[in-house]
C-alpha positions as CSV (number, residue, x, y, z in Angstrom):
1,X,-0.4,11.6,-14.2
2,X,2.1,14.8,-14.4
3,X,2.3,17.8,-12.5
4,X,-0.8,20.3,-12.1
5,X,1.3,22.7,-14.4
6,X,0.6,21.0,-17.4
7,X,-3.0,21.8,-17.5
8,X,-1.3,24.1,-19.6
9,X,-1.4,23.8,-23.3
10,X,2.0,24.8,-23.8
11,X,3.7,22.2,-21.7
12,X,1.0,19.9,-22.4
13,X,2.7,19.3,-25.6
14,X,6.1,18.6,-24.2
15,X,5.3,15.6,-22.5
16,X,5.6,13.4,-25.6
17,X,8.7,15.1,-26.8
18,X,10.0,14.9,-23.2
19,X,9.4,10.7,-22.8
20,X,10.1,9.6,-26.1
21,X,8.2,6.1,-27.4
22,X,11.9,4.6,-27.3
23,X,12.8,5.2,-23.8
24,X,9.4,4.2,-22.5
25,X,10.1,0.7,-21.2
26,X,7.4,0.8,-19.1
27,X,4.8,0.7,-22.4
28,X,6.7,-2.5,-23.3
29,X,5.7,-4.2,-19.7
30,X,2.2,-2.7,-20.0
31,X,1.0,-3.4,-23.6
32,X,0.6,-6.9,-23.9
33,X,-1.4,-6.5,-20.3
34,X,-3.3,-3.9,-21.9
35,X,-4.1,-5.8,-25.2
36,X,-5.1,-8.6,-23.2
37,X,-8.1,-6.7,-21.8
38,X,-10.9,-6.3,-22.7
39,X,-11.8,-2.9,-20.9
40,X,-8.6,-0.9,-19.3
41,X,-8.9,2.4,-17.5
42,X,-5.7,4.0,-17.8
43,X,-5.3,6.5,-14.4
44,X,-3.5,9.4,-14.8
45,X,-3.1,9.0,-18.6
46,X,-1.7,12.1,-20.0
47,X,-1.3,12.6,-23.4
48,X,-3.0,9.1,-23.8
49,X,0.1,7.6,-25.8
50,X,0.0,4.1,-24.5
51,X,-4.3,4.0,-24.8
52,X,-3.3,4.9,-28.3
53,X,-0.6,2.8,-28.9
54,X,-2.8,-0.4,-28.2
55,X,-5.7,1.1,-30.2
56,X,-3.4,1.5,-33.2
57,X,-1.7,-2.0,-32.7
58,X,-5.9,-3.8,-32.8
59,X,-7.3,-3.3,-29.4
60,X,-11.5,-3.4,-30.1
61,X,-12.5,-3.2,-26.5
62,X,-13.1,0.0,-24.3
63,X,-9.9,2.0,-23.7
64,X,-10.9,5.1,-20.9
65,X,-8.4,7.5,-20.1
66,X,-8.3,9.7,-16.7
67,X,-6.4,12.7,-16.3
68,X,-6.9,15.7,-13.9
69,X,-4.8,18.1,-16.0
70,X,-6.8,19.8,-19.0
71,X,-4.0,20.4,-21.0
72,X,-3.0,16.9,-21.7
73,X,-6.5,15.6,-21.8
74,X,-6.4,18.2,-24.5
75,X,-3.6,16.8,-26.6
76,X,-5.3,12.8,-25.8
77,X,-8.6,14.0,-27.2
78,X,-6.9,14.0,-30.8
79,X,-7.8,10.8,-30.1
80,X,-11.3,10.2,-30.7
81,X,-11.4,6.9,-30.9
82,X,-10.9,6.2,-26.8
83,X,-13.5,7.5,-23.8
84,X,-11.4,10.3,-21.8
85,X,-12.3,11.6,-18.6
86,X,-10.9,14.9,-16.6
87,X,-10.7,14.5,-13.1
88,X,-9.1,12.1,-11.0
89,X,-10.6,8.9,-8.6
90,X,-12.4,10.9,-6.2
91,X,-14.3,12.2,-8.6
92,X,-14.7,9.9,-11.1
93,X,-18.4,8.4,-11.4
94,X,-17.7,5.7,-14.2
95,X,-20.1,2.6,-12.7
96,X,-18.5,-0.2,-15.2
97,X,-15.9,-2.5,-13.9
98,X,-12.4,-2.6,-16.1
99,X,-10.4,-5.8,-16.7
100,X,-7.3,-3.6,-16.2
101,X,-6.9,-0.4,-14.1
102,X,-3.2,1.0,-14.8
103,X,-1.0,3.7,-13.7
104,X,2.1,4.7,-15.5
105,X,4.5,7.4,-15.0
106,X,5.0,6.9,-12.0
107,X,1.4,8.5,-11.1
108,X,1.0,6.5,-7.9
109,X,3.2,8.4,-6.3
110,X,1.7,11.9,-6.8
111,X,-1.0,10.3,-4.1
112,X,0.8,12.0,-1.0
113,X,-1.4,11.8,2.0
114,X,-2.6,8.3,3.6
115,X,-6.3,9.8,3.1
116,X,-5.6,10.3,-1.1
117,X,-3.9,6.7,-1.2
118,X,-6.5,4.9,0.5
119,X,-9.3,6.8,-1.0
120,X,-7.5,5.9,-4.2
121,X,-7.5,2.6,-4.4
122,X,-10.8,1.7,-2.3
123,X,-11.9,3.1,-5.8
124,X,-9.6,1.2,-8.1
125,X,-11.0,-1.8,-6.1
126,X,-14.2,-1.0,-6.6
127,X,-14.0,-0.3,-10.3
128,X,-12.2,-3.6,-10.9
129,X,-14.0,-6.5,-12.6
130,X,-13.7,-9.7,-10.1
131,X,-11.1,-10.9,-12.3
132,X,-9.9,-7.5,-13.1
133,X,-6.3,-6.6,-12.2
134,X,-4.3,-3.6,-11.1
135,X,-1.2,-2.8,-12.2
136,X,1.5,-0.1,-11.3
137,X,4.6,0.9,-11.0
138,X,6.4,3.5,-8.0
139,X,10.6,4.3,-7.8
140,X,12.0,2.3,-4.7
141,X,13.1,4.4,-2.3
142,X,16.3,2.1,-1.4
143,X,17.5,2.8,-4.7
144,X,17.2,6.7,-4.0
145,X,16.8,8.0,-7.8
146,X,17.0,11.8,-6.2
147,X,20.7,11.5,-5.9
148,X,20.8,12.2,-9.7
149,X,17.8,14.6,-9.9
150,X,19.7,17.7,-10.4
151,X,22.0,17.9,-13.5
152,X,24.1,20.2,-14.3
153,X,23.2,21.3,-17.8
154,X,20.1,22.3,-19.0
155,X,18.1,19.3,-20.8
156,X,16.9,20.0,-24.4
157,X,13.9,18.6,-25.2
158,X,14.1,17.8,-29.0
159,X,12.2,19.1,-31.6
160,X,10.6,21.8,-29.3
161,X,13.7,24.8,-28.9
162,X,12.7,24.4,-25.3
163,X,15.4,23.7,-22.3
164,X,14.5,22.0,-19.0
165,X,16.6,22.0,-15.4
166,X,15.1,20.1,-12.8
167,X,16.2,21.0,-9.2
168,X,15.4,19.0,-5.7
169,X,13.8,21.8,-3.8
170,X,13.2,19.9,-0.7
171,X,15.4,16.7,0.1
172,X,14.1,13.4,0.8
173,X,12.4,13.2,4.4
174,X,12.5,9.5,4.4
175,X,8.5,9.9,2.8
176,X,9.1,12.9,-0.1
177,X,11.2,14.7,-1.9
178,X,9.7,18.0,-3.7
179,X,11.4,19.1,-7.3
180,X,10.8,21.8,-9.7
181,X,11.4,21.8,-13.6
182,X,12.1,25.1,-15.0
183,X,11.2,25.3,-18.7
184,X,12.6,28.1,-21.3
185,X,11.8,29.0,-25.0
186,X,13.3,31.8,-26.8
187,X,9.6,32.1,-28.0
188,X,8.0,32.6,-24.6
189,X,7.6,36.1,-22.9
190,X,9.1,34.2,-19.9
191,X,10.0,31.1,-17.9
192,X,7.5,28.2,-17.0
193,X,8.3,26.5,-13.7
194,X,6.2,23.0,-12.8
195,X,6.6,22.4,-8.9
196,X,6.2,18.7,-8.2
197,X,6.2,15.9,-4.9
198,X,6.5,12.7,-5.2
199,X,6.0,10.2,-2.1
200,X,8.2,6.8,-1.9
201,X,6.4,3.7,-0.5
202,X,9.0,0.8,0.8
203,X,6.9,-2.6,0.4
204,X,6.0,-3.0,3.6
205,X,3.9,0.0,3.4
206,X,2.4,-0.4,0.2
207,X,1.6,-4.1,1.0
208,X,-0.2,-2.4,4.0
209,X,-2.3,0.2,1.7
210,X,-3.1,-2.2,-0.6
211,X,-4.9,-4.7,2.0
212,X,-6.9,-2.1,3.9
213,X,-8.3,-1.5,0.5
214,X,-9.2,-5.0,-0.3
215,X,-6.3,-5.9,-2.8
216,X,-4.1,-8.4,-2.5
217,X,-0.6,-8.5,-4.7
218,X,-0.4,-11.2,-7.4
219,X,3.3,-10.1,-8.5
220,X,6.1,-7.9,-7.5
221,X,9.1,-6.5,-10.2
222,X,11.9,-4.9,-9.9
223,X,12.4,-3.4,-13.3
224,X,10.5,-4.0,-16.8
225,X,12.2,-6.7,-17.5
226,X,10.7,-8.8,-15.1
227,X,13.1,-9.4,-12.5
228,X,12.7,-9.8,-8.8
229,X,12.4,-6.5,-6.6
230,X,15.9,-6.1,-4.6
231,X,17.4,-2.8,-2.3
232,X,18.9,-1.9,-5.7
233,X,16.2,-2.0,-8.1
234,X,14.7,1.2,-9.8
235,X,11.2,0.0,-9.6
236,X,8.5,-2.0,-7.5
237,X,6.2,-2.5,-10.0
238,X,2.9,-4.4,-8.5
239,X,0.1,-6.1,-10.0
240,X,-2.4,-6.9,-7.5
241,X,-6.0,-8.1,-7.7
242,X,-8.9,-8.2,-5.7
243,X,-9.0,-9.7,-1.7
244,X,-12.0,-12.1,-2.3
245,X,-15.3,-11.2,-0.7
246,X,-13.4,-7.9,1.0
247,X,-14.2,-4.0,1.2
248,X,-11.7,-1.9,2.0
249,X,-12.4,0.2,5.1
250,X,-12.4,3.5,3.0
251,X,-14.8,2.6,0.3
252,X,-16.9,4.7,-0.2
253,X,-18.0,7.4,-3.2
254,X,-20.3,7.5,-6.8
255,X,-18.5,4.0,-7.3
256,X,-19.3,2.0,-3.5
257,X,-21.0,-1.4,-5.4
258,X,-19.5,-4.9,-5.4
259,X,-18.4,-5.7,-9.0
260,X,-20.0,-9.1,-10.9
């Protein structure tokens, strides 16, 4: 899940160019969870490279895709061998449950209010299989990844003649930072900026979130490679599953049923 912004076609198909396969670790730590399943909603998807990755590497189940920007569900729908969706949890009205319910890129932290969050996942909760699992990553704030948010040198993205500067626009209030990335082409009549903000969750807190909604965390990571979550690593990367025989206080929507 990216920034409103790219509901636009233009910068839609940056993303890819902009998170190359080979720097994408986190695809690496999700795949084999995603192969594994037999039906995986994907949450904030984007572009849909990692639903098409496993498609392409012999995944036969359902693959479903949710993105609330136009433009990337635009360049995913290429695709047409996976179920896309546009829109977001709140107004999603899928009545399956999904083995795996996933969100990469560091979407879990475009939720900013306590109302979207727990709205959030009393749905993922609810569209989980009783088995099912949830699994996500968001940046830990102890590690404070701002500090090197604002280089000094615009960032080419290959392939695309297009330059990027990111810029902290508000600093870190101890709950969220705000950022803009400013994106030039000698091709376009003029400059596309994307204005972001991202909340931080310590553990504590998102231990909290996740019981009121009725999930309980199987695991904790600190990076993709599997190791334990300290002050100074990057990542808490959760995979939680359902509380047994528990709703949530906030669920409620299209998708308020108890799963088999």
């Amino acid at each position: 899940m990216v920034d409103r912004l790219f509901a636009e076609p233009a910068l839609a198909a940056l993303y890819d160019p902009m998170c190359p396969r080979q720097l994408r670790a986190d695809f690496d730590f999700y795949l084999p969870r995603v192969m594994a399943a037999g039906s995986v909603l994907d949450v904030g998807c984007g572009t849909g490279a990692m639903l098409h990755e496993a498609r392409i590497a012999g995944h036969s189940g359902r693959l479903c895709g949710l993105d609330p920007a136009e433009g990337m569900l635009k360049e995913a729908r290429k695709h047409t061998d996976i179920e896309w969706h546009l829109g977001n949890l709140a107004t999603l009205t899928i009545a399956d449950a999904f083995d795996l319910v996933v969100m990469t890129g560091h979407a879990f932290q475009v939720l900013i209010e306590d109302h979207e969050l727990q709205t959030s996942l009393a749905a993922i909760r609810a569209l989980l299989a009783s088995n099912g699992r949830f699994v996500f990553e968001t940046r830990n704030p102890t590690a404070q990844a701002w500090t090197h948010w604002t280089p000094d040198y615009p960032h080419a993205i290959r392939g695309t003649g297009t330059k990027m500067v990111r810029k902290v626009t508000v600093p870190f209030d101890g709950r969220t930072i705000s950022f803009t990335h400013t994106f030039t082409n000698p091709d376009w009549d003029h400059e596309q900026i994307s204005q972001s903000t991202l909340r931080f969750l310590d553990r504590p807190t998102l231990l909290q979130f996740l019981n009121e909604a009725g999930l309980e965390i199987e695991a904790q990571f600190g990076n993709w490679d599997h190791t334990p979550v300290t002050d100074r690593s990057p990542e808490i990367i959760t995979i939680a599953r359902r509380t047994p025989h528990a709703f949530g206080p906030f669920e409620t929507g299209p998708w308020r049923t108890e799963r088999p």
